[in-house]
Each structure stands twice: as structure tokens, then as C-alpha cells.
C-alpha positions as CSV (number, residue, x, y, z in Angstrom):
1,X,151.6,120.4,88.0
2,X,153.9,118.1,90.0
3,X,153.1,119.5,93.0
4,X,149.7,118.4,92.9
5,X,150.5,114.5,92.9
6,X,153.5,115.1,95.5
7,X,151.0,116.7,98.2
8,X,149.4,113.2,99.2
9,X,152.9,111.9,99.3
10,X,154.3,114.4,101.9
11,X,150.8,114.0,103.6
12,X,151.6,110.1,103.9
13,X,154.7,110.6,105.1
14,X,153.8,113.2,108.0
15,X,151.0,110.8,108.7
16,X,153.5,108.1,109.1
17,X,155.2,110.9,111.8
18,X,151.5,111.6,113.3
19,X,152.1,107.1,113.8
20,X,155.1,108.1,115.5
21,X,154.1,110.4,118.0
22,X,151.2,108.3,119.0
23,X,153.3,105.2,119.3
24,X,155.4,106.9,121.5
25,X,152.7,108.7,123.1
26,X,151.0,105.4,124.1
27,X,154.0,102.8,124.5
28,X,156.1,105.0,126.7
29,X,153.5,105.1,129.6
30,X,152.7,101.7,129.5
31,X,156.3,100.6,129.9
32,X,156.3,102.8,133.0
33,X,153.2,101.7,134.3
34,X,154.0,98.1,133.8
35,X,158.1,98.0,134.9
36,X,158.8,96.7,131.5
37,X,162.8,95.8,131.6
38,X,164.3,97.3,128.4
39,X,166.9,94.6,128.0
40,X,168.5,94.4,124.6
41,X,168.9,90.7,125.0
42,X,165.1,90.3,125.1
43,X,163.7,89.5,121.8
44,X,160.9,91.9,120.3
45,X,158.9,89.1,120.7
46,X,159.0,89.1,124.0
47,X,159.1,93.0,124.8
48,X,155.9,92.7,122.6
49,X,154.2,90.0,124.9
50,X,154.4,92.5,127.7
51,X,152.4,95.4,126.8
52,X,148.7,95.4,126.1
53,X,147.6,94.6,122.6
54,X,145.8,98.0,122.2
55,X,149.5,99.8,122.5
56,X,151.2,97.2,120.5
57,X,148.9,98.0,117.5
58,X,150.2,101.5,117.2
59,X,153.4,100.1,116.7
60,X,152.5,98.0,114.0
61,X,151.0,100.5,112.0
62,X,153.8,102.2,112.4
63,X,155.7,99.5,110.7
64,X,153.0,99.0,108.0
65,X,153.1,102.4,107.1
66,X,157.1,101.6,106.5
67,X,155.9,98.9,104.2
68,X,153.7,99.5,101.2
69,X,153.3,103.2,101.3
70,X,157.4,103.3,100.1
71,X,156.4,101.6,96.8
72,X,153.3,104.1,96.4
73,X,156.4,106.6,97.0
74,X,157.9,105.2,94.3
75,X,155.0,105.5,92.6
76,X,154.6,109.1,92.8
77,X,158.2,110.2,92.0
78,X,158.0,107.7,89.0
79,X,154.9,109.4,87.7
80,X,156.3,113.1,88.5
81,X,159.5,112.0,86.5
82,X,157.5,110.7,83.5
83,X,155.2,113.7,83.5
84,X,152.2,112.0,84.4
85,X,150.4,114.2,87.3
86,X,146.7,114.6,85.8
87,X,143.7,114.4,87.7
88,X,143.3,110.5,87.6
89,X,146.6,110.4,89.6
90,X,146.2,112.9,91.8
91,X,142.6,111.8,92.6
92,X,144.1,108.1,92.8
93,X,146.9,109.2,95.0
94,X,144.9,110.9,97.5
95,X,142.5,108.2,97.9
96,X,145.4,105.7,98.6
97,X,146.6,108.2,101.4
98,X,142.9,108.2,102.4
99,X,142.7,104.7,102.4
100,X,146.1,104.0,104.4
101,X,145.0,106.7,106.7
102,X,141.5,104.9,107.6
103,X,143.6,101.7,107.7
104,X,145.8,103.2,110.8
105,X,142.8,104.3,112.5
106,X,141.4,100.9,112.2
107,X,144.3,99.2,113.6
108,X,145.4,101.6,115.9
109,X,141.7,102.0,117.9
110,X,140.0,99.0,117.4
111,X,141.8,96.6,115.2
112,X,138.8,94.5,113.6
113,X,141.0,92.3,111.1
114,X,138.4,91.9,108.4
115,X,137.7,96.1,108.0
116,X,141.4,95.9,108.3
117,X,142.1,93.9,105.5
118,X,139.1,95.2,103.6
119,X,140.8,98.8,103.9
120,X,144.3,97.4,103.2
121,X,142.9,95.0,99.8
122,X,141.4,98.5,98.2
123,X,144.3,100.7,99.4
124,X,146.2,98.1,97.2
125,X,143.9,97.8,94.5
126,X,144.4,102.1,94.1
127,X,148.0,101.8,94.1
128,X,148.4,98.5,92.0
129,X,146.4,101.2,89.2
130,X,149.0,103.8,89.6
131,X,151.3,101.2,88.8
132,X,149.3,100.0,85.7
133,X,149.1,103.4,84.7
134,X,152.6,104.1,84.4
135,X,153.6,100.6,82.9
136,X,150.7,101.2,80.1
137,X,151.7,104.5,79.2
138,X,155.5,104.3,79.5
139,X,156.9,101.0,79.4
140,X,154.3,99.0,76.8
141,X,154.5,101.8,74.1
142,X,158.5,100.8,74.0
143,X,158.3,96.9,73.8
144,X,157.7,96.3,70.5
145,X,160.3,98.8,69.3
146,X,162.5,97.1,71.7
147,X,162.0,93.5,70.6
148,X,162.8,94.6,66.9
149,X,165.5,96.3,68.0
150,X,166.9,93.1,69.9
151,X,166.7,91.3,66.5
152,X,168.5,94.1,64.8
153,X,171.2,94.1,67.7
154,X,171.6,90.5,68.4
155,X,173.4,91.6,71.2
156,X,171.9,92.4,74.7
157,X,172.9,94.9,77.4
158,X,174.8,97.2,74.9
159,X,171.7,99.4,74.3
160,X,170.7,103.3,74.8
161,X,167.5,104.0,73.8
162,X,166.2,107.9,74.0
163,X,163.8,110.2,73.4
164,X,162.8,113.6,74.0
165,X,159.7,114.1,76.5
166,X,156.8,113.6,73.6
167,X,158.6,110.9,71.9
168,X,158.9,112.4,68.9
169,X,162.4,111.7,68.2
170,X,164.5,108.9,69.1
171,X,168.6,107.8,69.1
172,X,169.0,104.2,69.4
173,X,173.3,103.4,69.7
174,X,174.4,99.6,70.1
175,X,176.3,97.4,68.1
176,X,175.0,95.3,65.0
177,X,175.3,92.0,65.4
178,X,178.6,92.0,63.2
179,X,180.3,94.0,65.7
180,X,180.2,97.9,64.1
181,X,178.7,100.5,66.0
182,X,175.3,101.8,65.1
183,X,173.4,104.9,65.9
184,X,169.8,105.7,64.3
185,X,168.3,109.1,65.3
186,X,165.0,109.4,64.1
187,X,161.0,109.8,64.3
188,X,159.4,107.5,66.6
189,X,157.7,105.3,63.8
190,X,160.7,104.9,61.7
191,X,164.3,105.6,61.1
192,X,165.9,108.7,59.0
């Protein structure tokens, strides 16, 4: 069910708010405390250079979790659409919201680099497999029918290619390379 591989997104995403909160929570104080100007003609740079490193890192999870976690939403919706939510990907899925969650509690507390990275490498690893999975399922299966069908054609860019949700059937419309329309509905392996 769908719902099962959309849970870990909407938990990244209110994780990226939980971020949000603490950012505020923690930068807000220490602009107080240390009669930090808020002058828009300062560069972010320099705002940056006058709060303590330990509230600055809040911030840039923040911004990390802005980052790579989109494509992993990407990810997710692409899977849902294709009707690929199994177990694999909702195991994978919740381990890459695991992962990015570990990784903000690294940088945010005590910001070792290396565990940082190490985190962030495997996160990516997880998600780069999602990925994988939906090009190998959904996008290889098509490219040799595809490349024949760009011989056929001779003409690129005036292609539809559908099918219904199994595959079983398929309408391919485009124009021969003499110039007449063309339209084959058929079974996936061959033409009727």
C-alpha cells in the first residue's frame, strides 16, 4: 500500500520542521545574548562568523535537510506512482530517514566530520538503491523496445509510448519515417 512508503517521507519532512524549531530555538538566544546586528547588508558570511559554531550547525542541517532529502522525495512519489511500495522500499526508505535523522543529530550536537560523512556516504548509498530500483524495473525494461522503435520512426520527439499498469498492452503513435502516421496497439512482445 502507498501509504506505507509515504510514512518515512512525511516523517522526514516533520523532521526537517523538528530542524526548524531547534534552529530557532538555539539561534534566536544567541543573537540576543551576543547584540548580533541584523543588518541586511551583512553577508551570511559574516552573520555566520558571529554566532558560536555549535548554533551555526543547526542551521546547516537545516539546509542539508533541504538538500538531498528532496530527491529521496522524489524518490518516493516516483515509486508510489509506478506502483512500487513493497517491503524492500519501505524498509529502504525508512532506513534513509533513519540515517538522515542520525546525521542531524551528529551535526547538530557534536559535529565529528568523519561520523558525519560516514552517516551521510550510507544515507546516499540507501537512496542511490531506491533510485536503481526504479530505473531497473521501469525505465531498462523500455529501452530496447524504444531503440527499435527509433529505427522504425526515424524521427525523434514525435513519440507516445503507453501501456496499461502490468504492461500487457501497448499503443505506440509517431510518424514513419516517410511521413504517415502510425499507431500499433498491441501485446508487449510484439505488434497485432
Amino acid at each position: 500500500m502507498q501509504t506505507h512508503l509515504l510514512a518515512p517521507m512525511i516523517t522526514l519532512v516533520l523532521w526537517t520542521f523538528v530542524m526548524w524549531v531547534w534552529l530557532y530555538a538555539t539561534r534566536i538566544p544567541a543573537i540576543r545574548r551576543l547584540h548580533v546586528p541584523l543588518d541586511a547588508d551583512q553577508s551570511k558570511e559574516a552573520f555566520n562568523a558571529q554566532l558560536p559554531p555549535h548554533v551555526r550547525w543547526k542551521a546547516d542541517n537545516y539546509n542539508h535537510l533541504l538538500e538531498q532529502p528532496v530527491l529521496f522525495y522524489a524518490v518516493v512519489l516516483a515509486l508510489c506512482f509506478v506502483g512500487q511500495w513493497g517491503d524492500v522500499n519501505v524498509i529502504l526508505a525508512w532506513l534513509y530517514v533513519a540515517l538522515r535523522i542520525v546525521h542531524s543529530i551528529v551535526q547538530a550536537t557534536v559535529n565529528v566530520i568523519m561520523l558525519r560523512f560516514t552517516v551521510f556516504m550510507i544515507a546516499s548509498v540507501v537512496l542511490l538503491i531506491l533510485v536503481l530500483g526504479i530505473g531497473g524495473r521501469h525505465i531498462a525494461p523500455f529501452a530496447p523496445r524504444l531503440d527499435q522503435l527509433a529505427l522504425e520512426l526515424q524521427i525523434p520527439g514525435q513519440l507516445l509510448l503507453a501501456g496499461d499498469e502490468g504492461g500487457k498492452r501497448r499503443v505506440v503513435a509517431g510518424r514513419h519515417r516517410d511521413g504517415l502516421p502510425i499507431a500499433v496497439a498491441g501485446a508487449a512482445g510484439g505488434k497485432q
